[in-house]
N, C-alpha and C positions, 0 to 999 in steps of 0.2 A: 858667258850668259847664253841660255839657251834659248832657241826661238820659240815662240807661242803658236802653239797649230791652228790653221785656219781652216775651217771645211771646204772641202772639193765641190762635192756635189751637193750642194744647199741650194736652196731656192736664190734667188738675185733679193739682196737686202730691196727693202722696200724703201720710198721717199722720206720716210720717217716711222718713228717708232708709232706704231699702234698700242689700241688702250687695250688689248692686249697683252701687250709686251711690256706695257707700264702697271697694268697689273699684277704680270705675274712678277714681274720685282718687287714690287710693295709687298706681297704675299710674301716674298723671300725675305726680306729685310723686315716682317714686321713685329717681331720681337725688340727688334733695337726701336722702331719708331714708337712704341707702347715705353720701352723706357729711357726715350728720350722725352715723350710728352711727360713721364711722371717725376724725372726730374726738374722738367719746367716749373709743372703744376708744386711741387714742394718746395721748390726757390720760391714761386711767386706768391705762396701762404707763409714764407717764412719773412721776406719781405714784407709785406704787409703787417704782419706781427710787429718787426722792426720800425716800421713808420709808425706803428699806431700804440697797441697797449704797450709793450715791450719798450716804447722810446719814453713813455708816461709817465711809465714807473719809474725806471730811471731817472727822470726828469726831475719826477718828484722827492726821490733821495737826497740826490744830488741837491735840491733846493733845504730838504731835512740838515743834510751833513752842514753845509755853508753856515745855514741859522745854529746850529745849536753845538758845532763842533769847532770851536775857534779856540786856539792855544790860550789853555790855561780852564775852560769851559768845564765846568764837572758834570753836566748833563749833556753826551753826545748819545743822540736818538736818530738814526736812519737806517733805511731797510741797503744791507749794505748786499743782499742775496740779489736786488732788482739791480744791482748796478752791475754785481757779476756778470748773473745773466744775459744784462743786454751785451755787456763787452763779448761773452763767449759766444753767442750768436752772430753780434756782428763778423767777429774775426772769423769763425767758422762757413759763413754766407759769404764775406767776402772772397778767403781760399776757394773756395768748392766753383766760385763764379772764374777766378784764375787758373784753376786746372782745367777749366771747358775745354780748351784746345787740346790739353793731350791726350783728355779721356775722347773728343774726336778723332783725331788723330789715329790714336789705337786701333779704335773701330773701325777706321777708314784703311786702314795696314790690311789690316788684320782680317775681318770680315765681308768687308762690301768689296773689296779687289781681292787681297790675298790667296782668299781661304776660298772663292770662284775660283781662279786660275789653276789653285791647285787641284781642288775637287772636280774640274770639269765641266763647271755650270756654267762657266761665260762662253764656251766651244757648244754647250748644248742652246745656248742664247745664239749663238751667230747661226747656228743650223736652221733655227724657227725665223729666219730670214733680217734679224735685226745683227748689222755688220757691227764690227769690232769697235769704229768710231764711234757710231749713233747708242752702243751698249753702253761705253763711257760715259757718253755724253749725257743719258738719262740719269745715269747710276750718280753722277756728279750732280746732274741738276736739281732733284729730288732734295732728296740731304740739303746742300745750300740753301734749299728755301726756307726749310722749317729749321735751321741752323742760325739761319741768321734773322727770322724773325723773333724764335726762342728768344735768343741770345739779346735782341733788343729791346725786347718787354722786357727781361731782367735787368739790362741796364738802366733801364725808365726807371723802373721802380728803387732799384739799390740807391740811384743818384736822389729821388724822390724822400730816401728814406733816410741817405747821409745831411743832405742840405737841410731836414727839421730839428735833426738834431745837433747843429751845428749852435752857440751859443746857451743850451740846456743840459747838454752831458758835459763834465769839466773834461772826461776822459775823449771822448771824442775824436777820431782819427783827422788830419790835417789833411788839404785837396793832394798836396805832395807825397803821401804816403802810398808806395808803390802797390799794391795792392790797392790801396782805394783809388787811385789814381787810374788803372786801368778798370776796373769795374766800377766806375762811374764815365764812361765815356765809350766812342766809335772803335778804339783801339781793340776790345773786347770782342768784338763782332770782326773784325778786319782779322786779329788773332785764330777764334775758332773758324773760320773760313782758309784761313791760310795750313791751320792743323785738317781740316779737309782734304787737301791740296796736296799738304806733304804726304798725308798716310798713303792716299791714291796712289800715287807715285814711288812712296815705299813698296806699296803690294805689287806695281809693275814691275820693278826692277829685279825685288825677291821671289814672287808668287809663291811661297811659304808663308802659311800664317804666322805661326809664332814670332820667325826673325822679322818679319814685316811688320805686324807689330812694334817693335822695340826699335826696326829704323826708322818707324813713325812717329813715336816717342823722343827717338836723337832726332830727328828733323825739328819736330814740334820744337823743343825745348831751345833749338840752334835761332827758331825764330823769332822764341819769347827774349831773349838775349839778345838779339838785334834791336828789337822796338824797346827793350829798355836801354841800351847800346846810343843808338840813334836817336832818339829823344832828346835830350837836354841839346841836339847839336844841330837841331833842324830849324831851327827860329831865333834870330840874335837876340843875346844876353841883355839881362839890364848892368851896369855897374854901378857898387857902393864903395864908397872911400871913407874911413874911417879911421878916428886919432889912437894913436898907440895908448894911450891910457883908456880908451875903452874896449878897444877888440874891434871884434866883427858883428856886426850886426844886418841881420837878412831874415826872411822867413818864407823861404820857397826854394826852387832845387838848384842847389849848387853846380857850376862848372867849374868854375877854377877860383882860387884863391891865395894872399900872399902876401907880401912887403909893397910898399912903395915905395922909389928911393926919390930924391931932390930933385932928379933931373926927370922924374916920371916914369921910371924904368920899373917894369915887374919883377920881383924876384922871388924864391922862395921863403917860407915862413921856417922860419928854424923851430918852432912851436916852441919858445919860450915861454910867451903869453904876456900880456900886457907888461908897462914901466911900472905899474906897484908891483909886481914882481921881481924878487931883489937879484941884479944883476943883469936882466932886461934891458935897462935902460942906456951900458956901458955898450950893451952886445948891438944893439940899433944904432947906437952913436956910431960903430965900428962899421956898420952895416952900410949909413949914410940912410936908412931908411925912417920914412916922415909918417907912417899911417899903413894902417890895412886896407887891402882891396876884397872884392868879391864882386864875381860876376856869376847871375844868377839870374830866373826865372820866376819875376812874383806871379801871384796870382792871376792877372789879367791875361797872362800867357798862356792860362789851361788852354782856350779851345784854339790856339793856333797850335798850340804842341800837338793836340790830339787830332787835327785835321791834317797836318801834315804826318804823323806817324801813320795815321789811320791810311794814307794815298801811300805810303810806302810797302806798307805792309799789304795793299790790295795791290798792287805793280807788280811787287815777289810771287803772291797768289796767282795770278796771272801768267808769269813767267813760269812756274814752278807746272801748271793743270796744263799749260801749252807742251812744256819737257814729256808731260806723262801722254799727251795721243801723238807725239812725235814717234815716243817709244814702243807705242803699242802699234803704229804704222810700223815702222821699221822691223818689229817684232814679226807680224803677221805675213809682212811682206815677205821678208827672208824663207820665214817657214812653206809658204805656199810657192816662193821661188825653185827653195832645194824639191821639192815634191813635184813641180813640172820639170825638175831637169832629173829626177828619179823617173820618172815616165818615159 
């Protein structure tokens, strides 16, 4: 890895950045801050659709389909275009709210680190007296703010928009449904802060944009896989015990599941399925096995899942933005070391 040049003869950074120097970044960066507010501003009118006419309509089909489409019915009447709709909205609002982080991420690789290092402009930043830390450290602090207050109006509103329509659309996504599960919650905002983090860090290590990018993308993605990873394992399970002639029955996110034997033992489920299932009954006899188990996470357990994911995932963030002005110390050091001993 090559070292990052540092200016010789530059003025002595000053105590902090000047508004200045926090200007003239904004002015660099403000194509992305124009469409990051318009993706905001289109989530937050698309949201609002979804709580309100969008969820009505729906509402109302859905109340049409029930009354007038029951097996056997020869007049079924509802607008079945309103139930579409809201589904492919919802699904489409919720992705878009789930990819924040890597389309951060990206940008964070790629253009606010990257694509400076490589072009020149963070060595033309340290020369106007703002050193190599306190450049980071603006450049990181900025983004974060409007990152993560974006990011929390959307999740107000989404959670706002799933919870009205919960008992009114039959279709309606469940609190457990991973995708609604994080863009209803802190996880969301800890995520796009964490894709912050990563791309930063991408762009130090590369200072190529393109490949920066794409390791900010593999970061992102390494971390969206952790927080679903470590999830279901951060808050003790509930357990259901249940008689072989019914199965399993739960309705929240699975950890583990299986046999019970006589002596209390867990074992694996051969996936036979229940004793009215013909030959079931011989195979659990041989088994010694009494019932099914499942150990799982009802409902009540959203907001301790999501507060303990949410601290994990800001710990990593933290760790990760710490790695990246380790790096750019050691970087600038080295370079301005080998140039005094060139001297």
């Amino acid at each position: 890895m090559t070292a990052l040049a540092t200016p010789v003869a530059a003025s002595a950074p000053q105590a902090g950045p000047t508004r200045r120097h926090l200007r003239w970044l904004l002015r660099l960066h403000r194509p992305a801050l124009y469409a990051w507010g318009a993706l905001v501003a289109v989530l937050v009118l698309v949201l609002l659709a979804l709580w309100g006419p969008l969820l009505d309509s729906s509402a109302a089909a859905w109340r049409d389909y029930n009354a007038s489409c029951a097996p056997g019915s020869e007049h079924c009447r509802y607008d079945q275009n309103a139930i579409i709709r809201y589904r492919d909205v919802y699904t489409y609002t919720t992705f878009t709210m789930n990819a924040l982080p890597f389309l951060v991420a990206a940008w964070s690789g790629a253009a606010l680190v990257g694509r400076e290092l490589e072009n020149g402009t963070a060595r033309l930043a340290w020369t106007l007296g703002l050193s190599p830390t306190r450049w980071l450290a603006v450049k990181l602090t900025v983004p974060a703010v409007l990152i993560a207050a974006g990011t929390s109006l959307l999740v107000l509103l989404h959670r706002l928009a799933w919870e009205a329509s919960q008992g009114r659309v039959d279709t309606a996504k469940s609190w457990y449904d991973d995708p609604t599960l994080h863009a209803n919650g802190p996880t969301a905002v800890a995520l796009a802060l964490a894709g912050l983090a990563a791309g930063a860090l991408a762009g130090l290590l590369i200072r190529r944009t393109l490949p920066a990018l794409l390791l900010g993308l593999g970061l992102a993605f390494g971390l969206y896989l952790l927080a679903g990873l470590a999830l279901p394992h951060l808050w003790p399970t509930v357990s259901n015990v249940t008689g072989l002639d019914t199965g399993y029955a739960y309705e929240g996110i699975e950890v583990d599941s299986g046999l019970v034997t006589s002596s209390g033992a867990h074992i694996d489920d051969p996936g036979c399925g229940t004793t009215t299932t013909d030959g079931c009954a011989e195979l659990y006899t041989k088994l010694d096995a009494t019932g099914f188990y499942v150990d799982y996470h009802p409902e009540s357990h959203y907001w301790p899942l999501q507060l303990t994911t949410t601290a994990l995932l800001l710990a990593v963030t933290v760790a990760v933005t710490a790695a990246a002005f380790v790096l750019l110390r050691r970087s600038t050091a080295t370079s301005h070391g080998r140039r005094e001993a060139a001297v």
